[in-house]
N, C-alpha and C positions, 0 to 999 in steps of 0.2 A: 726736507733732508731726512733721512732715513739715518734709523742707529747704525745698523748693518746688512751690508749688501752680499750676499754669497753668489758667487761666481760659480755655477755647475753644480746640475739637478741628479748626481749620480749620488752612491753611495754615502760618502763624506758629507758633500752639499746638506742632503738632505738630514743627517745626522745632526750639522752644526745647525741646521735654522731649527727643528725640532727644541734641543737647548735653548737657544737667544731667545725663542717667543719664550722659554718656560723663565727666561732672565726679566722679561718685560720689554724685552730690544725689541721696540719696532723694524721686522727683518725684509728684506724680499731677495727669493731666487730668482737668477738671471740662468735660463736654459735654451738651448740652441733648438729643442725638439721637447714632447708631450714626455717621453720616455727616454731616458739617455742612462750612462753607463755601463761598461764593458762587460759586466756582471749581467746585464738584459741578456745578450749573447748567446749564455749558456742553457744549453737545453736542462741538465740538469747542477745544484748547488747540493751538496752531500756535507761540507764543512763548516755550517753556517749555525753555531749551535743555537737550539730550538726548533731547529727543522731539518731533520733528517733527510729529507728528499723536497726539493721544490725547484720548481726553474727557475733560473734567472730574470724574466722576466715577469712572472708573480711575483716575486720578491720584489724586484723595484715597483711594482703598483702597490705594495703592499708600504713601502716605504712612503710612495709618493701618499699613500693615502693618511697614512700615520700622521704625515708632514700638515695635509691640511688641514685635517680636525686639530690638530694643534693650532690652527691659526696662520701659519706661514704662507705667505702671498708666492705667488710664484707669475713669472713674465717668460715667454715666449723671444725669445731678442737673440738676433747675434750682438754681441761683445764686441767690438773693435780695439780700444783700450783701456788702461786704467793708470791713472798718475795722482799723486798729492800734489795739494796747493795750498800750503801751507796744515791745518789740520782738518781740511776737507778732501777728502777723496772724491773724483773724477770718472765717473764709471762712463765712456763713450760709446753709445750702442747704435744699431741701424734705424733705431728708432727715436733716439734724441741722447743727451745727455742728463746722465742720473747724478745726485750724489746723497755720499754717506758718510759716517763718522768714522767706520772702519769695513775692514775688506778681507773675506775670506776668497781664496781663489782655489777652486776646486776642479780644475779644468781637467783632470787625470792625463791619460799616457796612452798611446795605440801603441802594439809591437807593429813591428815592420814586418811586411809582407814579401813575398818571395815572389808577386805579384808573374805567376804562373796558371795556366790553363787546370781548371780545377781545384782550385785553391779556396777560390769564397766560395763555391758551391758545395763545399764539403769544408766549412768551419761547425763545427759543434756533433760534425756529424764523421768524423775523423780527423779532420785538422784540426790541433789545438795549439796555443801559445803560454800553457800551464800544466804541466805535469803532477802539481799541489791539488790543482783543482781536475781534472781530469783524467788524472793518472790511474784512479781504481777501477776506471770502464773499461781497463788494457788486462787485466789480471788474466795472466797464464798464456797473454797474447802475443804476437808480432808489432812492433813499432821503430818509426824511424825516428831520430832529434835531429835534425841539421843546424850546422851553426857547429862552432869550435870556442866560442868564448866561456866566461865563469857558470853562465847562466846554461848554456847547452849544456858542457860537461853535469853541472851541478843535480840537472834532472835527469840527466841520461844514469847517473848513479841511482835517483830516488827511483824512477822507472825500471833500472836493472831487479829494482828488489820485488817490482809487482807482475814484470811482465815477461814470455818465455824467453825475449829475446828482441834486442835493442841493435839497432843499425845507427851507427852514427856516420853523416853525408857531411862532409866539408870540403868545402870548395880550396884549401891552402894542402901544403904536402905536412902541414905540422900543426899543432891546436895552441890557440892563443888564451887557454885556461892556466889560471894558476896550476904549478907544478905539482902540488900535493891532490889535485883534483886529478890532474891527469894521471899520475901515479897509480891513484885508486881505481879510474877508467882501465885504463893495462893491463890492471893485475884482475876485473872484474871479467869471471870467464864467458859470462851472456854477454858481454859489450861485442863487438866486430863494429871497427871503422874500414871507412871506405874516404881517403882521401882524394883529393885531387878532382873531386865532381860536384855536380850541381847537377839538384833536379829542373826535369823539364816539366811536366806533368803530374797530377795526381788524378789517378782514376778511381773512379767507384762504380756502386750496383746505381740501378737509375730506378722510377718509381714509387711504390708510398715510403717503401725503408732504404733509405740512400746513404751509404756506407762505404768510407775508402776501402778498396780493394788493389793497390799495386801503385807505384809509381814508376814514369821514365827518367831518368837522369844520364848524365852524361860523361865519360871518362872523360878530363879537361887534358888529357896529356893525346889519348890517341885519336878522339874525336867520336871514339864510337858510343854508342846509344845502349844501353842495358834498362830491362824492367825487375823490378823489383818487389815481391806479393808482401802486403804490410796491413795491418788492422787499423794504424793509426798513423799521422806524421802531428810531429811537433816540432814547431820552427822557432829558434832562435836569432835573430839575425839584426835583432838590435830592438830597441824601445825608445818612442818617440813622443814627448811630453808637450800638451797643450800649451806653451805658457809663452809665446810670443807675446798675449797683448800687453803684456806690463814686464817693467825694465827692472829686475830687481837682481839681487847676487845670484849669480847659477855655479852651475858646475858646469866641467869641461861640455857636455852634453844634454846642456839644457833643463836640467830640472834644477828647481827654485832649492837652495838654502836655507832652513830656518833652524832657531834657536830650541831651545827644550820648551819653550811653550806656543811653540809652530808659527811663532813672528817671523817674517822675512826682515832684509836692512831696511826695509822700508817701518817707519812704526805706525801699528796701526793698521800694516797690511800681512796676514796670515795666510797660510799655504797648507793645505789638507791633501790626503791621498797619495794615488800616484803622480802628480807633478810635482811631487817635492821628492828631494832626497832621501828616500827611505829605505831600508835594507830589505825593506818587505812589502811586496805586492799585493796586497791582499783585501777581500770585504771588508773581515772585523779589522784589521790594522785602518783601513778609510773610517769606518762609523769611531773606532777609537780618536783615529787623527781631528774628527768633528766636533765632538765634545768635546776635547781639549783646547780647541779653539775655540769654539763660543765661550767658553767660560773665559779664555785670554781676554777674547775683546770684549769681553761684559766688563771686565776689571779695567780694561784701558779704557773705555767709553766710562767707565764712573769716573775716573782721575780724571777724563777728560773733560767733564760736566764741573764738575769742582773745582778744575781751572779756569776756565770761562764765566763758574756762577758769579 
């Protein structure tokens, strides 16, 4: 049996087993792929303090590699589930059944895709899902947000302040953001929305430098087709959290619950990153989410050793 099992080799993951070996926790990561996390993705990381420029994927090898001179074992598996049995945890993977004393689940979040022609072909290289992390490669430029929720609006403001001029595409005749968001969207003179459409396409240059160059979309009232010259799109359209394999409190849409020291209702099962409920998306918010957890479950795994001695 193992002290603790962490559940996904991204950012958080690797965070939390990095602590638990320095806890003495006999750890092992459970990872889907050699390399995982949304942060791989990114061609470049600018907000990552200590490193000014680096891409997302150095930095996860850079993690990964942190992670094994520290000692933390890492496994190759899909995950199927995860359940308590009494005060053993149940890790059910393709490759047998594991168990642990406690359980960090680090499975993060994909946004949703607008799953349109030219869309993956051009992630990192004009379509983005982060205007935090992507937003300063727009400065003085053309960009589109699509999407009309907290989250579109939210960056459609931070991008109004980097970029010459922000188009916002929603598919409804009216925006489903909070009212004080939209307000500020209104009165902000670079915004223009373009209701009532959805894009069809995103085009770009083709070759070694491949960069959005325009989009198709669609007036949803007349039928007709308009193109649109854009530096960048960024979609909003919803965010969709890992955490099927284990049955714990969620919220309306999926992501896990936990308390101030990132336990879910389950005790003894802990929840890092984006598939938990947290106001913030982000790198350091996951490496922060990790260390707070292993240090959790190092405390419940000594109570839990003292109750059993």
């Amino acid at each position: 049996m193992y002290d603790l099992i962490i559940i996904g080799g991204g950012p958080g993951g690797l965070a939390a087993g990095i602590y638990a070996v320095r806890f003495g926790l006999n750890t092992l990561i459970l990872e889907r792929s050699e390399i995982s996390g949304q942060i791989a993705l990114a061609d470049v990381v600018e907000n990552y303090p200590g490193f000014p420029a680096i891409s997302g994927l150095e930095l996860m090898e850079k993690y990964k590699s942190h992670a094994q001179e520290a000692g933390v074992e890492t496994k190759i598996t899909e995950v199927l589930s995860v359940h308590a049995e009494g005060n053993r945890k149940i890790i059910s993977t393709d490759s047998g059944d594991l168990e642990s004393k406690a359980v960090i689940i680090a499975t993060g979040a994909n946004p949703k895709h607008l799953n349109v022609p030219g869309e993956k072909e051009f992630i990192s290289k004009g379509v983005s899902y982060c205007a935090i992390c992507d937003g300063p490669f727009f400065r003085n430029k053309t960009v589109i947000v699509v999407g009309g929720g907290n989250s579109a609006i939210t960056d459609a403001l931070l991008l109004s302040k980097i970029a010459r001029k922000v188009y916002i595409i929603h598919r409804r005749d009216r925006l489903r953001a909070a009212k004080i968001l939209q307000d500020r969207a209104f009165a902000t003179p670079n915004i223009e929305f373009i209701f009532n459409s959805c894009i069809l396409e995103i085009i770009g240059s083709s070759g070694n430098i491949r960069r959005v160059e325009k989009v198709i979309f669609k007036d949803l009232k007349t039928g007709e087709n308009h193109e649109l010259a854009t530096d960048g799109v960024f979609i909003y359209v919803g965010i969709h959290p890992n955490t099927e394999i284990i049955d714990v409190e969620k919220d309306e849409e999926g992501f896990i619950r936990t308390d101030r020291f990132l336990e879910t209702s389950q005790k003894g099962i802990y929840a890092v990153g984006d598939c938990r409920d947290t106001p913030i998306w982000q790198l350091v918010a996951a490496v922060r989410d990790g260390a707070l957890a292993a240090t959790a479950a190092n405390e419940y795994i000594e109570s839990f050793k003292k109750d059993t001695a």
